[in-house]
Each structure stands twice: as C-alpha cells, then as structure tokens.
Steps between C-alpha positions, in 0.01 A plus 500: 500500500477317823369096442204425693585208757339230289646579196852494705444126616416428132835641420694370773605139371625678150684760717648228647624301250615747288746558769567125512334426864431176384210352605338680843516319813206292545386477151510143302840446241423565128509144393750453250413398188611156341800603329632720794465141738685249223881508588732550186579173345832410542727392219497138387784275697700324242505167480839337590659337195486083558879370581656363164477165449817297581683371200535105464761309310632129478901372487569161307771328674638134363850327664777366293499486129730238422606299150683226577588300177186236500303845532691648217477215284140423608404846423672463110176448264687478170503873423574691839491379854161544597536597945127677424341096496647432798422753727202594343276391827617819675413707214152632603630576836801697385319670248230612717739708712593823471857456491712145525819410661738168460816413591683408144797229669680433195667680170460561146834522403436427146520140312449240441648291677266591794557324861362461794643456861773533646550836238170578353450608138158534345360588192386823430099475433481371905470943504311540225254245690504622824429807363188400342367292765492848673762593697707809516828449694690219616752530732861439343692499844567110597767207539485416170532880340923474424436125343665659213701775607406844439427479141208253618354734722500829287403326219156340710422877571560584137215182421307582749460880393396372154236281640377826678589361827603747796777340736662585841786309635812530255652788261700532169609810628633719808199744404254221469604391868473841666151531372440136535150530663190411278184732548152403349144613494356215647097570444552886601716365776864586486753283603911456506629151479888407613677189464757299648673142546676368802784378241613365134574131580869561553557743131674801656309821380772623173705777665473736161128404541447592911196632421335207306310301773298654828686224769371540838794356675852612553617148555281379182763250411587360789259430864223696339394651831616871519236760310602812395272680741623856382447431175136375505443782720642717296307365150161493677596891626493559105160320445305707748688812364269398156184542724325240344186322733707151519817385505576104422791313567554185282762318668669165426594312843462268743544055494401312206270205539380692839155547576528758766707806531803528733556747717714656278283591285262654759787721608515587153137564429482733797793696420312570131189608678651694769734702250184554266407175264080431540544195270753220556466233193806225539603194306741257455380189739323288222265433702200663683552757801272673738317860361316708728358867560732640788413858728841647492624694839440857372103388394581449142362150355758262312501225297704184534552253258802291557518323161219324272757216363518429185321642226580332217787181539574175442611413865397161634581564886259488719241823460663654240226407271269742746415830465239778480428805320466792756261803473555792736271738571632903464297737671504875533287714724510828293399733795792368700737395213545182667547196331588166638414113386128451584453173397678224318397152340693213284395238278714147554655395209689153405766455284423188306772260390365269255757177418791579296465449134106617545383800260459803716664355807531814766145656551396775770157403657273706637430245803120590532397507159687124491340374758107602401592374150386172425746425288749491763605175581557328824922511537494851430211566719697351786766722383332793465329428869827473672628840326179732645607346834826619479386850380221490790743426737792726402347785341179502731160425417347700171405816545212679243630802364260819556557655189 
C-alpha cells in the first residue's frame, strides 16, 4: 500500500531517527534533560596528611663535680655524706630534663680515708646523689681519673654502675673500650656521647691497662699539644656508624683559671664538627667559658660550650665559685629527620662558702631565687651581683628556653 504524501511527512522524522539521522537540519536540538546536562561527579581528592610534628627534647649539662676534702668533710652528716644538700639548688633544673650530663673529676676508690686534691678520693654516696638529683652519666675521662691507679678507675665505673649511672670516658676492659660510646633516648631523641681528656696530670696510662683512659693526645705527658687526629676521627667514624640523631663530645681541655678559649681549642672544636660531633660540651678551666649556637660549613647547626667551671668545689680562686646549669634545646624535624640544637638557656648558680667551722658550709645557689629572696642579706647580695655579671658577660646574656 502506497502512503499518501501527508501521512509520509508524518512518518518522516521516525524514519529518520530510526536510522539515527539525528536531528534534521533546521529543526531545534531535543533539549537534554537534567541528568543528561550534570557532568559525572568526580571522586573526592584526598586530603594530604598534616606533616608530623617535630619531636622536642632537653639535655642537662653541669661542669666539674669536684670533692675536695672541706667538701667531703662538709658533706659528712653523722650517718653518710650527704652531696644531695649541697647541690640541691640545681635539682629542679636537672630533674626537669630529659636526660643529664656531668663531668665526675674525681674517684671512689673505696675508704675511708677519702682525699681530696692533688689525688682525689671520694666517698661513695657522691653517685648515689648525683644520681638522684637526676642525672644519668657523668663523664669519667679527666686529669684526675689515674689518682689511684687503675684499680681507682675501674672500681669508680663499678660505683657508678650501682648508682645506675651511665659513663663515657674510661674502661675496665679492652671490650668496654672498643664499645666505649654511650647511646641514650634522650626524650625520643637519640644520641651517642664520647669522651676524652687532653691528659692524666703526669700518671702514665698502665701499659697492661692501654685501654683504660680515652687520652686525646699522643704527647699527653709531656707538651700536651699533639692530638691524635686519626684516632678521634676514627672513634667519631664509629658513632655515626650507630646512626643515632646526635653525637656529643664531652671533652676535658683547655687553661685553668681562663675565661676564654684558646685557639687550640677552636682547632679542636672544629675538627669534632667537621669529622661529625653536633655537640661539643668541655671542662676542665674552673671557671666560666664562652657557649654559643654555631652554623657549621656543611649547614648543620652546632653547639659550643667550652666549659661551665665548676660544679660542685671548694676552690677559692677567683670565679671558681661561678657557674650555671645549662639546658639545651634538642629538636627533630620528623619529615626531614633533622635534628640540631634549637635553643638553649642556663640558670647562674653560686657556690657558697660559708666560714669554716659553720654547719653546712658549701651551698649551691640558685643566683635568682637569692637575690628576690628577702632573706638574702647584703654581703651575699653583692656577691651574688658580681657572679650574674660574670655569667652575663662570659656565657652571654640569658636566653628563654622555647620548650
């Protein structure tokens, strides 16, 4: 049957797009309807995970801890000798770190008798109470370690390891010495500690014993002026083997009675930093000497402190009654895995020497908590006064810790 024209034009547009035409020239666009004009969603961007916070730690570090025999016999309350009286100023500082260094510059070679200098011998409980003040190693390396021979030195490790105490610096043993770096967890921060001393006051180290005592100098018992470059090299190769975040040098050197460093110790300082060391912490001067934060060639940040004097004595020279307690800041930037000192601060502290025959005659002062006291009277004051100077001026001015 033939379609009639009209019926044809009807048909036309389904004739079309049955054959997929698409739409006739001329005639309007089927509007599409709402769904066909939305574009897919597209799949949710994730969010980027926030960087991890850095991790934050603090270092205690006090100078020479020292018992000369008015200490020692000061110290003696009728049942024990009772060090934790006398330095019990620095306490809250020491225990408020996450770890706590000192340099321990004498012996416990067992008595009584106990003496004092020129060949050091103290009693026992001066571990037991620096361990409770709050810290956790002292460095054993120093002039005074061979006061009484070898059997003096392995039996202060032997105290000290009862106390709890870790120690760098001197060995009972050739094994001890070969793995005679300390590691800690310093407030999630790891860290290797070395020690060393420019000499032994003349006491050749024992020749069964060559391993006893970490000497920095070849010529230690004679001009004192030749380090054994190779070797620290060598030793510091081994800490960074450990792959720990820090490594600190504790290192006995330098002038007595000196209130700035020579240049021999600079050369000495940059050879540590150079061959790996990010912490330098020395002793031995008695007196204050200059700390700083130092950018190392290769970009690294170092830390500098050339000694803090005494910590605890019974010296009379000039500024040996000075000292601080000294804080450092440990930071590190867990996306990077850096970690440097950030920051560092120290409280001045005085050693009090009250006239002989007094009760409780040597007393560590917290100088700022002395001087807003009241109580403290006008000599002292004066005393106290003079001592911030000299910390001011030798240290730097006070820095507040960020932590």
């Amino acid at each position: 049957m033939k379609l009639r024209p009209f019926a044809l034009l009807l048909c036309l547009p389904l004739l079309l797009s049955a054959c997929g035409g698409g739409t006739p020239a001329g005639a309007p666009a089927p509007v599409p309807t709402s769904q066909e004009s939305s574009p897919a969603p597209k799949p949710p961007v994730p969010l980027e995970n926030p960087p991890p916070a850095p991790t934050v730690a603090t270092l205690a570090v006090c100078g020479d801890a020292m018992s000369h025999m008015p200490i020692t016999n000061d110290a003696w309350n009728g049942e024990l000798y009772d060090y934790a009286r006398i330095m019990s100023a620095a306490g809250p500082y020491v225990e408020a770190a996450d770890y706590a260094v000192v340099n321990l510059e004498t012996t416990l070679s067992g008595g009584p008798p106990y003496s004092g200098y020129p060949a050091f011998n103290s009693p026992d409980d001066l571990a037991r109470d620096l361990k409770s003040l709050g810290f956790d190693l002292c460095l054993t390396a120093n002039n005074h370690s061979l006061d009484r021979g070898f059997s003096g030195l392995s039996r202060t490790l032997d105290i000290l390891d009862e106390a709890g105490m870790a120690h760098v610096g001197t060995s009972r043993t050739q094994e001890e010495h070969d793995h005679n770096i300390a590691t800690a967890d310093v407030g999630g921060i790891s860290m290797a500690f070395l020690g060393y001393t420019y000499g032994t006051n003349g006491i050749p180290v024992p020749k069964k014993h060559p391993y006893a005592i970490n000497v920095f100098n070849t010529d230690y018992l004679t001009a004192l002026s030749k380090p054994d470059w190779d070797r620290l090299a060598a030793d510091l190769e081994t800490a960074k083997a450990l792959e720990t975040d820090l490594i600190t040098v504790m290192i006995h050197w330098g002038l007595e009675y000196q209130t700035k460093q020579n240049s021999y110790q600079e050369e000495l300082a940059d050879f540590l930093f150079e061959n790996g060391a990010d912490i330098v912490l020395g002793g031995h001067s008695h007196v204050p000497q200059p700390m700083a934060i130092q950018t190392l060639p290769d970009g690294r940040q170092g830390f500098i402190c050339y000694s803090l004097g005494n910590f605890i004595s019974s010296q009379t020279k000039p500024l040996t009654d000075t000292t601080a307690v000294l804080t450092l800041e440990l930071t590190r930037d867990n996306k990077t895995g850096e970690t440097q000192v950030t920051n560092y601060a120290y409280v001045p502290m005085y050693m009090l020497h009250r006239a002989a025959g007094s009760s409780s005659r040597f007393e560590l002062v917290d100088i700022h908590a002395a001087l807003s006291s009241p109580a403290t009277g006008d000599a002292l004051r004066q005393k106290l006064s003079q001592a911030l100077e000299t910390c001011h001026a030798v240290f730097g001015e006070e820095r507040t810790s960020q932590t």
